[in-house]
N, C-alpha and C positions, 0 to 999 in steps of 0.2 A: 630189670628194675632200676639199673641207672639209666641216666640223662645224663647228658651236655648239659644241663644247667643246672646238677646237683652238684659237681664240684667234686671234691675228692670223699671217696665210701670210705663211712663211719664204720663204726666198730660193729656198730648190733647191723649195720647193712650186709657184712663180709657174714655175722653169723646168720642172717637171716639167708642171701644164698647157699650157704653151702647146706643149711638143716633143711630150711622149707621152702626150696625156691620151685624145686621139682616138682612137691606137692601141690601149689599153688598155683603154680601151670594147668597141674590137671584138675583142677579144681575149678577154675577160669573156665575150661574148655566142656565139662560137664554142665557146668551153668548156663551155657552160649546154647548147647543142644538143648537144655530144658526150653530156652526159650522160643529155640526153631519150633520145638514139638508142639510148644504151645500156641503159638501164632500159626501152623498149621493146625491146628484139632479146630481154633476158631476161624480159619479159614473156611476147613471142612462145614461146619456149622452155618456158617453164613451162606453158602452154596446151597447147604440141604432146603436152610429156609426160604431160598429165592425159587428154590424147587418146588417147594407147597408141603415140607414137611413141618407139620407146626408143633409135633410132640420134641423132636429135636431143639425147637426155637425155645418152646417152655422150661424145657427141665436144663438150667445153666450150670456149671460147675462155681464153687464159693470164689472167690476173688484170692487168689493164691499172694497175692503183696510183690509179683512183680511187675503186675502192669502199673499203668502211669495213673495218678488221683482220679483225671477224668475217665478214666475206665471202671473204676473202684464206684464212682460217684453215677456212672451210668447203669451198674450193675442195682445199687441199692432204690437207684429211680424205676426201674425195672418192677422191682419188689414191692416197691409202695404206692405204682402208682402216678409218682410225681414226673415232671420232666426234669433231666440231667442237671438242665442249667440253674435252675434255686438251689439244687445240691453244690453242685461246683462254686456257686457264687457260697453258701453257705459254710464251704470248708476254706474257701479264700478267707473268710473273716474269724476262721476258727485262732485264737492267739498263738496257737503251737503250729500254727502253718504261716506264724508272722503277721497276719491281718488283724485288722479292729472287727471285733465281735460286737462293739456299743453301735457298729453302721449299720447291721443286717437289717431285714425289714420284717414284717410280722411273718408272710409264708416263710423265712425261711428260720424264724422262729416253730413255724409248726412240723415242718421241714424235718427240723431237729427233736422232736416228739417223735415223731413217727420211725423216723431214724436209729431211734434208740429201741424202738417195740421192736420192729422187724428185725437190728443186729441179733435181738434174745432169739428170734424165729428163726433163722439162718445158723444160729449156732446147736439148736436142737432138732432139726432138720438136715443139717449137714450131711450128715452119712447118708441118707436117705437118696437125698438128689444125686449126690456125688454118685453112689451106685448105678443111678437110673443113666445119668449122664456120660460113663463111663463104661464105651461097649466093646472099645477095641484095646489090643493088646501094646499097642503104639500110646496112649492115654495112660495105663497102668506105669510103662515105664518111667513116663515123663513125671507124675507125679511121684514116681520112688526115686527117682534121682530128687528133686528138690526137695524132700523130705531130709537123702540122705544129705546132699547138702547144708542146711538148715543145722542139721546134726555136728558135722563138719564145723560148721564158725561159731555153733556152742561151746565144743571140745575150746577150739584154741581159742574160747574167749578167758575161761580158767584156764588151761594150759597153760597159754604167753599171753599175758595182757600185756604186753610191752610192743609185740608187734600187732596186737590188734589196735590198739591203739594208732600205731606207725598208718596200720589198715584206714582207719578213721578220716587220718588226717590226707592221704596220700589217693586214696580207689575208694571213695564212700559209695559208689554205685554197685559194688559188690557186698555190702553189709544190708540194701535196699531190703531186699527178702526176710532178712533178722527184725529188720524194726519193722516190718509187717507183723512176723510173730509176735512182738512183745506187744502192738497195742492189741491183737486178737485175743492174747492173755489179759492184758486188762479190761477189755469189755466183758471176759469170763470171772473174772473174781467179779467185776460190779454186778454180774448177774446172782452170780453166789451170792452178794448181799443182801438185791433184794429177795430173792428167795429166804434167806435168812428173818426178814422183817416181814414175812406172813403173805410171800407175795403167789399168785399160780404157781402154776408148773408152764417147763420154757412149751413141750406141747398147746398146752392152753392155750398160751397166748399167740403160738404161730398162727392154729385158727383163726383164733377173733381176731388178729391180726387184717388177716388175707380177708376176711369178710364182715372188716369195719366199713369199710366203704360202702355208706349210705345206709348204716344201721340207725335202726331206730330208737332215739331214745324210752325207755319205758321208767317206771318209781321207781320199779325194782330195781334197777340199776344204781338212781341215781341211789336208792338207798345202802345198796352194796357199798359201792364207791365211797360215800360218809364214813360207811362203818369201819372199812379197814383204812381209811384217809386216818378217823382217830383214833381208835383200838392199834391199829398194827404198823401206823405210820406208813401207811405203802407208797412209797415215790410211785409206782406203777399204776396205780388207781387212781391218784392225782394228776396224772397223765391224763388217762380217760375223760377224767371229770372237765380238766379243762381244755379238753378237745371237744367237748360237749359244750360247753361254754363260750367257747369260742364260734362255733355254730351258732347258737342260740344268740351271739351278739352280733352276727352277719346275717342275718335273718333277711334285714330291708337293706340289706348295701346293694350295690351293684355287681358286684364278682360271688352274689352268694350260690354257694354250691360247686364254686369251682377247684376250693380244695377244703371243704370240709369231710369229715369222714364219718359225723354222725349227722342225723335229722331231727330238728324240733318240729312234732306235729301238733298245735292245739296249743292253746293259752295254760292249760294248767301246765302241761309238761315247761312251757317255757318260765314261767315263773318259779316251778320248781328247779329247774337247773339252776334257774340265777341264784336263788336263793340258798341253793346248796354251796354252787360255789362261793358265794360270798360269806357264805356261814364257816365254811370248810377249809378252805384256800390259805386267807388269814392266819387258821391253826397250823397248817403245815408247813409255812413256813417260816412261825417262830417256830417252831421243832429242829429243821433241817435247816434254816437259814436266821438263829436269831438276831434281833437288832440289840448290839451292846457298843455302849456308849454315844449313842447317836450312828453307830454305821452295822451295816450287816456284813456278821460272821457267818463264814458257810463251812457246814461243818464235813460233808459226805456229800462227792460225787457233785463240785462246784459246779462244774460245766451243765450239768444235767441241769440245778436247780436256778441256774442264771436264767436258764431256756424257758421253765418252766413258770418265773416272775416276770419274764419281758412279755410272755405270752396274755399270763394274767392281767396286767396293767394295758397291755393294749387291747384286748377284748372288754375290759372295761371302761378305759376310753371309746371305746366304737358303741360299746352299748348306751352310755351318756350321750354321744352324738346322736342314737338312736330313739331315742326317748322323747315324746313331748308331753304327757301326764306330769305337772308338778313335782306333783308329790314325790313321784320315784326318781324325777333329777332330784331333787335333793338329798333324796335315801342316798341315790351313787354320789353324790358330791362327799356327802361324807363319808362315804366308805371310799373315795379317793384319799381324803382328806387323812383316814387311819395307815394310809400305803404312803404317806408324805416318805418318809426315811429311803423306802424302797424305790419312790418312781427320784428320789436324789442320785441314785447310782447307777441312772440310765439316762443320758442326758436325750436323748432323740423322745423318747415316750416323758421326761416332764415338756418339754416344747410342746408338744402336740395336748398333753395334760393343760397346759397354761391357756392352749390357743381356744381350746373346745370350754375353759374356766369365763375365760372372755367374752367369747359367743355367745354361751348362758347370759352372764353379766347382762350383756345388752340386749337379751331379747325380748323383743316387745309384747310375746307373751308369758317371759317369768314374774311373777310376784318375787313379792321384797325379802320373801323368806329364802327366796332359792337366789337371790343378791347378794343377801346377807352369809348364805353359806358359802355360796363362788368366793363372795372377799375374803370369808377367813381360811381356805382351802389356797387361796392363793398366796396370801399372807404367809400361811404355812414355807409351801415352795419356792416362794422368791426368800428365806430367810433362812433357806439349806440349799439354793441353786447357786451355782456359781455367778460370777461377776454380768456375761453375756444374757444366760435368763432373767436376773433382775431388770435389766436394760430392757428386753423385750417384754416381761411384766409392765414398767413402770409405762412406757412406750405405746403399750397396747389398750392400757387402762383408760389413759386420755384421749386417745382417738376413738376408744369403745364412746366414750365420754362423749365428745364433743358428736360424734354421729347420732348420738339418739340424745342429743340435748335441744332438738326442735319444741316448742314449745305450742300444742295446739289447745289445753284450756287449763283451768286450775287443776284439774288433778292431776295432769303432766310435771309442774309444778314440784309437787312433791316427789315423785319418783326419781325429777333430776336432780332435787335436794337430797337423794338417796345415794345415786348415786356418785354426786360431787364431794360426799362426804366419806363414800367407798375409797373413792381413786385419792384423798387428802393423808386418808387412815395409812394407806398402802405409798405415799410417799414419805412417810416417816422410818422408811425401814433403814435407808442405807443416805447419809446426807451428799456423799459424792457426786455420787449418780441421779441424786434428786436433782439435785443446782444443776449439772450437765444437762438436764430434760429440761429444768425449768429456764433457763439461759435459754437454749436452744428458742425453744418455744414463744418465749417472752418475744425475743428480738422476730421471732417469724410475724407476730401481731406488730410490734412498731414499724417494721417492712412493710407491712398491707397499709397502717395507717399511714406511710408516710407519701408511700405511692396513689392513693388515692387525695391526699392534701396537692399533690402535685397534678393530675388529671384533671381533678373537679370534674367528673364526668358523671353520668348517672348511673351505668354499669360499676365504676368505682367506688361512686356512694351504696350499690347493693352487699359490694364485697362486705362493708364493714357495719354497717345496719343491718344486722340480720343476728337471730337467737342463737345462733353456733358462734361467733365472733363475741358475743356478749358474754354468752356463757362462759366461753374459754378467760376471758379475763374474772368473770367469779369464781373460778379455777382453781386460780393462782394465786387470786386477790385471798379464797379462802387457804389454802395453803401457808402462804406467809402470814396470816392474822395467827394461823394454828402456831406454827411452829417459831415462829418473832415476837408472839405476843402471848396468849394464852398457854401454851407451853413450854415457853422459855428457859422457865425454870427446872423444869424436867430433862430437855434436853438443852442445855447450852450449846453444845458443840453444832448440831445442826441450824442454832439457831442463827450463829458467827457465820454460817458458813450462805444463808440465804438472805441474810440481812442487806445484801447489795443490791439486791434485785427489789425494793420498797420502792427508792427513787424514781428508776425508769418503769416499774407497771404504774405507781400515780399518774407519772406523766401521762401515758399512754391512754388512762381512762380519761384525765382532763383534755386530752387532747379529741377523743371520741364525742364524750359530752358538749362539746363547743367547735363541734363540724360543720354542723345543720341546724343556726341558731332560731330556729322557724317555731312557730307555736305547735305544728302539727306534730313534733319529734321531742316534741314533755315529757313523755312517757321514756322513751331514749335517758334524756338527761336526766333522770329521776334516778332509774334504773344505778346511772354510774354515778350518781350523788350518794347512792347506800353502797356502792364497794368503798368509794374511800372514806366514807366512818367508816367500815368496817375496820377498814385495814389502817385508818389512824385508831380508833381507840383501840384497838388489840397492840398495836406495836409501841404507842406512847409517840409516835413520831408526828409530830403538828401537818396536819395537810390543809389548804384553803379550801373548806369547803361553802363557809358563808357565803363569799361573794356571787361564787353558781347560782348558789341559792336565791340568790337575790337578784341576777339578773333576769329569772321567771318572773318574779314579780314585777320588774319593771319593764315588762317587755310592752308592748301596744296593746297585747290583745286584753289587759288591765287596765291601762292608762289611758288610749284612744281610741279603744273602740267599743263600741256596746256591746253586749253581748245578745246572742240570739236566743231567744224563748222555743225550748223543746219540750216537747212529752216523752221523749227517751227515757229509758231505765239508766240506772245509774251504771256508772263504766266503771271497773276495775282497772286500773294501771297496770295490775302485776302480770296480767297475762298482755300487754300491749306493747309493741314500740316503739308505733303511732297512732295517733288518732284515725280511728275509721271515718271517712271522708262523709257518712251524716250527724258525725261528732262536730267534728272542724267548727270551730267560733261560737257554740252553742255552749248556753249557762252549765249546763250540764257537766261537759267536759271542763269546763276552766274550775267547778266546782270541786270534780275532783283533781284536778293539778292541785290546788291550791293545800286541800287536806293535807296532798304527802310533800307539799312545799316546808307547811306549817311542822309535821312534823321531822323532817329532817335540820328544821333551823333550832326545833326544839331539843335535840337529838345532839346535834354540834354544840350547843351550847354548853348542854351536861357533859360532853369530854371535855370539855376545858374549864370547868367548875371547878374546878380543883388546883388551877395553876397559879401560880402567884402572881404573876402578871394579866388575871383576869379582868379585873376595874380596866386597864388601861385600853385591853383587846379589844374588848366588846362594843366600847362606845362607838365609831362609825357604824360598826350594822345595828347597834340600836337607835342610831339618830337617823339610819335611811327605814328602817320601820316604823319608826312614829312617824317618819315624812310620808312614807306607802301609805298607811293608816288614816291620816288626816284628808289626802286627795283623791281616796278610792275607797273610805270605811264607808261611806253611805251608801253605796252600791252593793256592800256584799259584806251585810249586818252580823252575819255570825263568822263570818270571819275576823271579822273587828274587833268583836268582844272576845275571840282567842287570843289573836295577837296581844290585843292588853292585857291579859292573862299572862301571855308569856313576857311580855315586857314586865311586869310586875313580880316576875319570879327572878326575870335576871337582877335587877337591882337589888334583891334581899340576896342571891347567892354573890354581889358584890360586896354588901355590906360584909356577910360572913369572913369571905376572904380577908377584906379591909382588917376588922377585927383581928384575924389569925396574925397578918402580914407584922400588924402592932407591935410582937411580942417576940418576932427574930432577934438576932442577936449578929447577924452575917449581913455583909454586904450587897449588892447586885451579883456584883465579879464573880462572887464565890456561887458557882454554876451548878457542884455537885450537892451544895446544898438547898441550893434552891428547886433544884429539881427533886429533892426530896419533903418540898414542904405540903403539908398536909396530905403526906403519905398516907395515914393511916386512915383517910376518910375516903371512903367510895364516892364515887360521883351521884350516886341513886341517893346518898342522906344529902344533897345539900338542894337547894327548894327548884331550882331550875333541873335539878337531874329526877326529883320527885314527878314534879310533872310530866318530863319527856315519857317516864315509865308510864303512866298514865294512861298518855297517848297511844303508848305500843299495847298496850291493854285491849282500848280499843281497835284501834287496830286487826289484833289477833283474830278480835270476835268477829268483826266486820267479815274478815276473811273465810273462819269457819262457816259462818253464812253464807256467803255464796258460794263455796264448796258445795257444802250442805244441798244448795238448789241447785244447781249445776247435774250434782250426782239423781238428785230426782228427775230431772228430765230425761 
């Protein structure tokens, strides 16, 4: 026991030669035989089987705790069926063997179900085989020496813990065999438990064990399995149940049947499983795993019930991936949505929860109810996911977004206004990581736009005229109106924090709007004429949007050229972002440019109804309107008499102003007051914001209407 690099022998080393140095000798040398004996009887064994003995090959002796894990791990794959390697890999990730248990993957989540059946089989069994397996008298001794052995490093565990101890730190390859016995003791009391909570007998279950493989689901069953799931609380039944379920959720996969161990046949058995488990499941484990205070306590047999919720949450992801009946994606969305807590303490199955949340989101054939439920399911798990998921939530939401933000008629329209409103909702969670997407993102659009201002090329003009480019700046344009403007006040801090980003998206749309200054791209510059009102009257921050406005107007296809006489039906702008080519120069189309010209100037007006430097604003665009008016009203008669209309409204919300302005008491200078004057009047009471409302009146209806006919065709 000494060494050259122990140095001079201690005191307990001088007593430990002279009491137990002898004994340990032969102790060492008993063990070395157990293990020749052993490695011969499996030599033997392996011979017999290359021989054609198969009753030999069957009947194994139990795993004694000194061969090496993957011997242990080959013997238990043996038993159930499985191959070595999901074992081995599954005990690499076991925590007490040092590995991440949060990496394994679903089989070796099931892996570990099965694992746990068969150890109960093996240990009620035991004698049995070991008899059958044990026919020579070379075998008998080899197993009574490791016994006595075994016996041996008990003794001097209480005897001398001082040098078992010494043992621990100095030869831990001779204690191997002890801490074999002590977890064969602990899977024997967890069996005692569950027997204790109303479970079989170990019998029982070695059968059905050995002849799951490929059992058929029946009611009866699943009704068993219910009953004692909540009457007797069986971990064991719960087992079943969601190895049943796990089937029943690999049904249409690709690897199905290659390791399930029960069969769904027929639509009722499979609804009844699901049903059960999700009735069932639920209850067992707030029982055995409840959630208190936002996180799950586990109370009995963690390991087991870790296995038992990674399984569940991923057969119910595979079963939502499986699913395309409405109705029942959104049943399991919400019954995802009740497991938020649980799928938070498994980071690999909420990712794959998030990805499969997304999927739905954008698929072109969920309705708005199974939208509506993906968002607030997701809502959910990005607001108990760490830092990395919200990133891939917020990330995902926008490109779901901006991929199915094609726009092919009016009722497209609204689903993207569904959706644009989803992905706005879901960026108010975390303001950090908002601004880091929305930065990001923002500057990827003034990149395309800047590269395309430098090419002028036609490909380049496609990049940025097109309904995914459009949209993505409604996006953001409706993101900062939310949270800089109309929510402000509820959330300050988010709002400090996004308010840089106003500057360069204006820029961005005005520079999109005034690309392609051509008649046939009105609908284009319309389009970004309504984000920045938006995004000026929400945030209070002046943007120019008159002047755009009023470059339509003064462009030729008003001023110098005629226009052409059609019998075309009238065009909508909203679904446009040019003019179709038997629009082009036709009264028709200039007709309607003109309507959403009129009201967008009517529109700008009413935000700034309210500023106290209104009288002075307004005069150049109302003196290039009554100049428009006077050189082209004879042409386009009811336009004329709008325009006077509006021109007649702005001069009374001057007056108004004027009036108010009377009765200050503060200078120009004084900025924070001025910017509060005539705070307390909405823009909608003074006569020019009266009207614009009006107009969006009509408008609205207008729209309903061709909806309305659209969908009857």
């Amino acid at each position: 026991m000494q060494g050259n690099t122990m140095g001079k022998a201690t005191k307990a080393t001088k007593k430990f030669n002279r009491k137990y140095l002898k004994d340990e000798l032969e102790r060492r040398r008993n063990n070395k035989k157990a293990q020749q004996l052993h490695k011969k009887r499996e030599l033997k064994k392996s011979k017999r089987g290359a021989a054609g003995d198969d009753g030999a090959d069957s009947d194994q002796d139990p795993a004694t705790g000194i061969d090496e894990v993957d011997d242990l791990a080959e013997f238990a794959a043996s038993t159930i069926g499985k191959g070595a390697e999901d074992l081995s890999k599954y005990m690499e990730a076991d925590p007490e063997n040092g590995g991440d248990a949060g990496d394994s993957t679903d089989s070796e989540d099931m892996a570990t179900l099965l694992q746990e059946d068969d150890s109960d089989d093996e240990e009620s069994n035991g004698s049995g085989s070991s008899a059958e397996s044990s026919s020579g008298s070379d075998d008998e001794m080899g197993e009574d020496e490791e016994e006595a052995f075994k016996k041996q490093l008990e003794a001097m565990k209480e005897t001398d813990p001082a040098f078992f101890e010494y043992m621990e730190k100095n030869d831990p390859a001779a204690l191997k065999i002890l801490k074999a016995t002590d977890e064969a003791g602990g899977s024997e009391a967890d069996e005692a438990s569950d027997q204790a909570s109303g479970a079989d007998s170990d019998a029982e279950m070695a059968a059905e064990s050995k002849s799951a493989k490929g059992t058929t689901v029946t009611v009866k069953m699943l009704n068993q399995w219910e009953h004692e799931i909540k009457h007797d609380h069986s971990i064991r039944a719960l087992k079943k149940l969601l190895l049943a379920f796990y089937a029943a959720a690999h049904m249409d996969s690709e690897n199905e049947g290659s390791d399930t161990v029960y069969r769904i046949q027929g639509m009722n058995i499979f609804n009844k499983t699901v049903s059960t488990a999700i009735r069932a499941a639920p209850q067992a484990f707030a029982h055995h795993a409840p959630v208190v205070d936002g996180r799950v306590q586990k109370k009995e047999r963690a390991r087991v019930m870790t296995a038992l919720i990674r399984s569940y949450l991923a057969s119910l992801v595979e079963l939502l991936r499986q699913m395309s009946d409405t109705t029942m994606i959104q049943y399991l969305i919400k019954e995802c949505e009740r497991m938020v807590v649980y799928f938070g303490s498994h980071a690999r199955h909420t990712r794959e929860l998030v990805r499969e949340l997304l999927r739905q989101f954008g698929s072109e054939s969920a309705d708005d109810g199974v939208r509506i439920s993906a968002l607030l399911t997701l809502r959910q798990v990005a607001a108990r996911a760490p830092a990395e998921t919200v990133d891939m939530a917020l990330k995902g939401m926008y490109l779901t977004y901006v991929r199915h933000s094609g726009v092919k008629n009016m009722a497209s329209l609204a689903t993207i206004q569904l959706m644009r409103n989803c992905g706005v909702e879901l960026y108010g969670l975390d303001g950090a990581a908002s601004y880091q997407h929305a930065f990001v993102y923002v500057r990827q659009l003034a990149i395309h736009l800047r590269n395309t201002m430098q090419l002028r090329s036609r490909e380049s003009f496609r990049a940025i005229y097109n309904w995914q480019f459009l949209n993505s700046l409604a996006f953001w344009t409706e993101v900062l109106a939310t949270y800089c403007g109309d929510l402000a006040d509820e959330q300050p801090q988010l709002c400090a924090t996004l308010e840089s980003l106003v500057y360069p998206l204006a820029q961005i749309i005005m520079g999109v709007a005034r690309l392609v200054p051509t008649a046939r791209y009105f609908p284009l510059r319309i389009h970004c004429l309504n984000l920045l009102l938006r995004l000026s009257a929400a945030t209070g921050i002046y943007v120019p949007v008159l002047p755009l406005a009023i470059e339509i107007l003064e462009s030729p296809e008003f001023l110098a050229r005629r226009p052409v006489k059609s019998t075309l039906k009238a065009l909508s702008l909203d679904s446009h972002l040019k003019a179709p080519k038997e629009y082009e120069h036709t009264r028709v189309y200039l007709e309607s440019v003109l309507e959403s010209v009129f009201a967008i100037l009517a529109d700008a007006v009413a935000a700034q109804s309210v500023r106290i430097a209104f009288p002075e604003w307004i005069v150049p665009a109302a003196l290039q309107l009554r100049r428009w008016r006077k050189r082209v009203g004879k042409s386009w008669t009811r336009f004329s008499k709008q325009l006077q209309g509006l021109l007649e409204k702005i001069d009374q919300s001057t007056r108004l102003v004027q009036q108010n302005r009377a009765n200050v008491d503060f200078s120009p200078g004084n900025l924070a007051a001025a910017n509060q004057f005539m705070s307390s009047t909405q823009p909608e009471a003074t006569p020019a914001g009266a009207y614009a409302a009006s107009l969006r009146k009509v408008r609205a209806q207008q729209r309903a209407l061709l909806l309305e006919a659209e969908m009857a065709d």
